[in-house]
C-alpha positions as CSV (number, residue, x, y, z in Angstrom):
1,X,-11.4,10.6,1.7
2,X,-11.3,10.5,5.1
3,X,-14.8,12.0,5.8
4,X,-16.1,8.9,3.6
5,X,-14.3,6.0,4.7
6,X,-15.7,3.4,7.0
7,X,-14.1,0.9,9.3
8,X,-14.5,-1.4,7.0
9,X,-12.1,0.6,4.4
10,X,-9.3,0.4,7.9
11,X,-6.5,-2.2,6.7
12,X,-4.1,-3.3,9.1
13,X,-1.0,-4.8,6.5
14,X,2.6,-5.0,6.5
15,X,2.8,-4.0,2.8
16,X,4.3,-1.1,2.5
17,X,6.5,-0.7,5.8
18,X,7.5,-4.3,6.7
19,X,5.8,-3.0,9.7
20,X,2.2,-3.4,11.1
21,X,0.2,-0.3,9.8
22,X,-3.5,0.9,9.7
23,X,-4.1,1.8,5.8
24,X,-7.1,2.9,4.1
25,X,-8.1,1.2,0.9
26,X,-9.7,4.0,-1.1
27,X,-6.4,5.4,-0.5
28,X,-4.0,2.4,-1.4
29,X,-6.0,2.1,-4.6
30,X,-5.9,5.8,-5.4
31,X,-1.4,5.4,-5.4
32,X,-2.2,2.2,-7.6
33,X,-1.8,-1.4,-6.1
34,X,-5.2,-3.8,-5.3
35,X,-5.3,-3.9,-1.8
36,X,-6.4,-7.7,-2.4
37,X,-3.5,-8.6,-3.8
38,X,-1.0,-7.2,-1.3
39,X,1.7,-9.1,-0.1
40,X,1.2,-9.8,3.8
41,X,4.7,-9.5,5.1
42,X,7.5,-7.7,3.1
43,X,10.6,-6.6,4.8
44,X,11.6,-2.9,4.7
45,X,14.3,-3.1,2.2
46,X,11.7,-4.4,-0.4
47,X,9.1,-2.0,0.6
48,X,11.1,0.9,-0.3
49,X,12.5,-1.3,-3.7
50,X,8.8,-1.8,-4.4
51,X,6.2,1.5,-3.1
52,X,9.8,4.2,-3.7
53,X,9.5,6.5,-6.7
54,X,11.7,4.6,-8.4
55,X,10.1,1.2,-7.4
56,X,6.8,2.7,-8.6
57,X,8.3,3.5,-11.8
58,X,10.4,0.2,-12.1
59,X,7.1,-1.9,-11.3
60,X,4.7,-0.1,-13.5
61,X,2.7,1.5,-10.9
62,X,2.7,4.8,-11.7
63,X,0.1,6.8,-13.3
């Protein structure tokens, strides 16, 4: 996936961490959520509620 991705694919979000991070978004959408429709701030407590196993499970995420 790597090997593939362009800058372009490079997002910079606080969606999953509460905490400024460089994701790529062939590989957000592989785990499941739209990278369009990420929230842009979320704090750490409901990052782990929301992208956790259980939180994956709880939201519907999982495959």
């Amino acid at each position: 996936m790597l090997v593939h991705s362009r800058l372009d694919d490079v997002l910079l979000t606080q969606a999953f961490t509460g905490l400024d991070a460089n994701m790529l978004r062939p590989s957000i959408m592989a785990a499941g959520p739209d990278p369009q429709t990420l929230q842009g701030m979320v704090s750490p407590e409901r990052a782990r509620e929301l992208f956790s196993e259980h939180g994956r499970e709880a939201h519907g995420l999982e495959k």
